[in-house]
N, C-alpha and C positions, 0 to 999 in steps of 0.2 A: 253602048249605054244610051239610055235616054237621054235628050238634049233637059237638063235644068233648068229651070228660071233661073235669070237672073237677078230679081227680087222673092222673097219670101215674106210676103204682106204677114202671116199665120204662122204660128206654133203648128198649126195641123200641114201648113203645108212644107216648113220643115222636116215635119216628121216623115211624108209623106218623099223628101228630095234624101231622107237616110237611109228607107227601105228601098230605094231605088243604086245609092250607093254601096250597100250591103248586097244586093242583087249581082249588081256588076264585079264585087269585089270577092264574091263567093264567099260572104260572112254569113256569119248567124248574128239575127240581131234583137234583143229584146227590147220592148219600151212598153214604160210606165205615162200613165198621166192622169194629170191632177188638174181637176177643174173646178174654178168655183177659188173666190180669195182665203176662203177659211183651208182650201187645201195644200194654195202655193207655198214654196218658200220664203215671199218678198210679199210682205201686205204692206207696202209703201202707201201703193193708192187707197184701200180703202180702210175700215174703221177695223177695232179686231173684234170677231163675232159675226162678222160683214161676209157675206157668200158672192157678192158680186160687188164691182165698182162703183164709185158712184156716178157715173155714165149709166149703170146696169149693165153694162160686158159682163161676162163669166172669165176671166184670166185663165191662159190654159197653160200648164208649164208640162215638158215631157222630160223623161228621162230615156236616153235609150244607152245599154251596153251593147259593142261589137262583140261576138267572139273572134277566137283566134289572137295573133302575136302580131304587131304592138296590143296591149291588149288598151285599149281606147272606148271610153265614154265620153255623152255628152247630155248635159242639162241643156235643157231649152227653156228660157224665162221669158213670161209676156210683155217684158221692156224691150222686147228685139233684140238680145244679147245670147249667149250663152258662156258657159264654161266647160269647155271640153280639156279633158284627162288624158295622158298621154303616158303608159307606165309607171303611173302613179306622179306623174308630175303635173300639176293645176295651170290651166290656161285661162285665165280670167277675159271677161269683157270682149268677146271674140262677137263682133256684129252676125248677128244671125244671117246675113246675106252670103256670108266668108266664111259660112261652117262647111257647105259642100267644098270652095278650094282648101278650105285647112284638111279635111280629110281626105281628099285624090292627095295633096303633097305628102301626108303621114303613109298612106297606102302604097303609093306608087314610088317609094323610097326616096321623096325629093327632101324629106325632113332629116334634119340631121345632126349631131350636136356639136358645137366649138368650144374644144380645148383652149384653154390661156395657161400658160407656161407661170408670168408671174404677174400677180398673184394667183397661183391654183385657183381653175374655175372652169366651171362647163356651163354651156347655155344652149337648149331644144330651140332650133333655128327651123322655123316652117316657111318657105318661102308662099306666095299668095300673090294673085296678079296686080298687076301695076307697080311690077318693081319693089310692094309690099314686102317685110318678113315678121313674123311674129315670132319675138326672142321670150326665154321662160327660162330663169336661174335653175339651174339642176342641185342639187344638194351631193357631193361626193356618194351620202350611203345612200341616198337614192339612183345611183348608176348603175341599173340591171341589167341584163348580158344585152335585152336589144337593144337601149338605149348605149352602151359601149362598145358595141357593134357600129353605128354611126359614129362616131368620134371621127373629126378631122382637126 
């Protein structure tokens, strides 16, 4: 696989490090994007009715779906963030830098979910470098075959 940055200054050059992970990972991968603040989903910065910042930036937010099992998506938002999806389980505030390792650990079987005996609980445990892990409350009726497939 191609060597990644290790920063993702852009929205575009995210999207640009997912097609290149979909590539390697032998996905299909769709993405959407929305440019301009009357299109995003976060018009924190500017006015509403407002098509750019008031810098004059265009905000670029992408959406991209995997195909295939896990079935995995991810929003990309021009705060440097995302929210990536994980069999229907929401992964909040995921630094856009940390979207290429959250998805090699969900792909390459490093992601996993822990069982708690008591009280009853599960938790999507994505490991990410620097000894990082990004934990995510599972719901019992949200435990689909793959996500019960990882249980430890």
């Amino acid at each position: 696989m191609d060597h990644l940055p290790d920063h993702l200054p852009t929205t575009e050059a995210a999207v640009t490090a997912l097609r290149s992970l979909a590539a390697h990972y032998a996905r299909e991968i769709e993405v959407t994007d929305d440019i301009g603040a009357d299109r995003t989903s976060r018009r924190s910065a500017s006015g509403i009715g407002m098509v750019t910042d008031p810098d004059g930036s265009l905000p670029h937010e992408a959406y991209a779906e995997f195909g295939g099992l896990p079935r995995v998506s991810v929003r990309l938002y021009p705060e440097d963030d995302a929210l990536i999806t994980v069999e229907g389980i929401e992964c909040p505030d995921i630094p856009r830098d940390d979207v290429p390792a959250f998805l090699r650990s969900v792909f390459e079987g490093l992601a996993h979910v822990k069982a708690r005996r008591f009280p009853p609980g599960y938790r999507l445990v994505v490991p990410l470098p620097g000894d990082r892990t990004h934990k995510e409350y599972v719901p019992l009726a949200l435990l689909t075959p793959w996500l019960s497939s990882r249980v430890r």
